[in-house]
C-alpha positions as CSV (number, residue, x, y, z in Angstrom):
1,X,-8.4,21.0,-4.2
2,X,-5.5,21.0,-1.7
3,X,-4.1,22.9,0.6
4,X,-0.9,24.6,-0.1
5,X,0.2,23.2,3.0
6,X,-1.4,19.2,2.6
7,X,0.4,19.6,-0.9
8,X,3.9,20.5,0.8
9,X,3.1,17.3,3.6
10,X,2.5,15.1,1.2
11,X,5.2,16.2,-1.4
12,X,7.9,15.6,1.8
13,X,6.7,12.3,2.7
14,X,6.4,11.1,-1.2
15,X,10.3,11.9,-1.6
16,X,11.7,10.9,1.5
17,X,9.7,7.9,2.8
18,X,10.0,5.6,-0.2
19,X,12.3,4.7,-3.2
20,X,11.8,6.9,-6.1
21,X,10.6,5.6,-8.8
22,X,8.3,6.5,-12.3
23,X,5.1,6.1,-10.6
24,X,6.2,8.7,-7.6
25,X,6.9,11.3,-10.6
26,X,3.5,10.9,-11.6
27,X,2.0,11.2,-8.3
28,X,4.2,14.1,-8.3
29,X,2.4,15.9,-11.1
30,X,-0.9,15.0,-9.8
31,X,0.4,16.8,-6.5
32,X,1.2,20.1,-8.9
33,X,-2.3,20.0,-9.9
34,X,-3.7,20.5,-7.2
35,X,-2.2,24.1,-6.6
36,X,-3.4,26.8,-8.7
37,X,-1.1,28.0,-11.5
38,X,0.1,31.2,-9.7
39,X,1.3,29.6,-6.8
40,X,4.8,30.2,-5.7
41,X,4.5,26.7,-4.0
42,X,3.4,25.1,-7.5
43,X,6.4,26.7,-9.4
44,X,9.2,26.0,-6.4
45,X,7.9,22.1,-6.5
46,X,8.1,22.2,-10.6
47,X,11.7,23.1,-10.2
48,X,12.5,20.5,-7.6
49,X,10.5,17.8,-9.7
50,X,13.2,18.3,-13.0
51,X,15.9,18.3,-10.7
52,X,14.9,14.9,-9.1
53,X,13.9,13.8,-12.7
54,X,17.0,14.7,-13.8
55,X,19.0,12.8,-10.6
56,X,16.7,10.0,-11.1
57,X,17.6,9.7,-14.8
58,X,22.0,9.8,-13.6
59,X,21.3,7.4,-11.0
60,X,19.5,4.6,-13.7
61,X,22.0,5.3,-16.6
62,X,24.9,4.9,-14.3
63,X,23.6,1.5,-12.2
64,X,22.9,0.4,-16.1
65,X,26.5,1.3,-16.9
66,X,27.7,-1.2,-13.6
67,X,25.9,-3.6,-14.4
Protein backbone atom coordinates (compact mmCIF):
# COMPACT_ATOMS: atom_id res chain seq x y z
CA UNK A 1 0.00 0.00 0.00
CA UNK A 2 0.85 3.71 -0.68
CA UNK A 3 1.56 6.46 0.99
CA UNK A 4 -0.89 9.14 1.14
CA UNK A 5 1.73 11.31 0.08
CA UNK A 6 3.44 8.83 -2.99
CA UNK A 7 -0.37 8.60 -4.04
CA UNK A 8 -0.69 12.61 -4.16
CA UNK A 9 3.16 12.62 -6.22
CA UNK A 10 2.10 10.33 -8.48
CA UNK A 11 -1.55 11.56 -8.99
CA UNK A 12 0.22 15.28 -9.92
CA UNK A 13 2.63 13.98 -12.32
CA UNK A 14 -0.14 11.42 -14.04
CA UNK A 15 -2.28 14.67 -14.81
CA UNK A 16 0.06 17.13 -15.69
CA UNK A 17 3.08 15.44 -17.43
CA UNK A 18 1.20 13.62 -20.16
CA UNK A 19 -1.97 13.83 -22.39
CA UNK A 20 -4.97 12.52 -20.79
CA UNK A 21 -6.25 9.77 -22.02
CA UNK A 22 -8.65 6.32 -21.09
CA UNK A 23 -5.76 4.47 -19.90
CA UNK A 24 -4.57 7.53 -17.39
CA UNK A 25 -8.30 7.13 -15.84
CA UNK A 26 -7.61 3.71 -15.13
CA UNK A 27 -4.32 4.25 -13.68
CA UNK A 28 -6.19 6.75 -11.83
CA UNK A 29 -8.47 4.31 -10.11
CA UNK A 30 -5.65 2.00 -9.43
CA UNK A 31 -4.12 5.13 -7.65
CA UNK A 32 -7.61 5.41 -5.40
CA UNK A 33 -6.94 2.00 -4.35
CA UNK A 34 -4.29 2.26 -2.90
CA UNK A 35 -5.70 4.73 -0.01
CA UNK A 36 -7.86 3.29 2.47
CA UNK A 37 -11.57 4.10 2.10
CA UNK A 38 -11.77 6.76 4.93
CA UNK A 39 -9.15 8.81 3.58
CA UNK A 40 -9.94 12.47 3.01
CA UNK A 41 -7.15 12.23 0.28
CA UNK A 42 -9.09 9.15 -1.43
CA UNK A 43 -12.47 10.99 -1.50
CA UNK A 44 -10.91 14.71 -2.61
CA UNK A 45 -9.06 12.67 -5.71
CA UNK A 46 -12.59 10.75 -6.41
CA UNK A 47 -14.11 14.17 -6.97
CA UNK A 48 -11.27 15.51 -9.01
CA UNK A 49 -11.28 12.19 -11.20
CA UNK A 50 -15.36 12.80 -12.32
CA UNK A 51 -14.55 16.28 -12.89
CA UNK A 52 -11.54 15.37 -15.35
CA UNK A 53 -13.77 12.49 -16.59
CA UNK A 54 -16.35 14.68 -17.20
CA UNK A 55 -13.87 17.57 -19.04
CA UNK A 56 -12.31 14.69 -20.82
CA UNK A 57 -15.66 13.55 -22.15
CA UNK A 58 -16.50 17.78 -23.46
CA UNK A 59 -13.21 18.03 -24.87
CA UNK A 60 -13.76 14.39 -27.26
CA UNK A 61 -17.45 15.21 -28.15
CA UNK A 62 -16.56 18.65 -29.18
CA UNK A 63 -13.13 17.86 -31.31
CA UNK A 64 -15.66 15.10 -32.80
CA UNK A 65 -18.11 17.82 -33.54
CA UNK A 66 -15.06 19.91 -35.59
CA UNK A 67 -14.11 17.43 -37.26
Amino acid sequence: MLTEKEVSRSWSRMFTTSEIEVATFDRAELLLDELRPESPLRHRLMMELEELRKRHASQLAMAMDQS
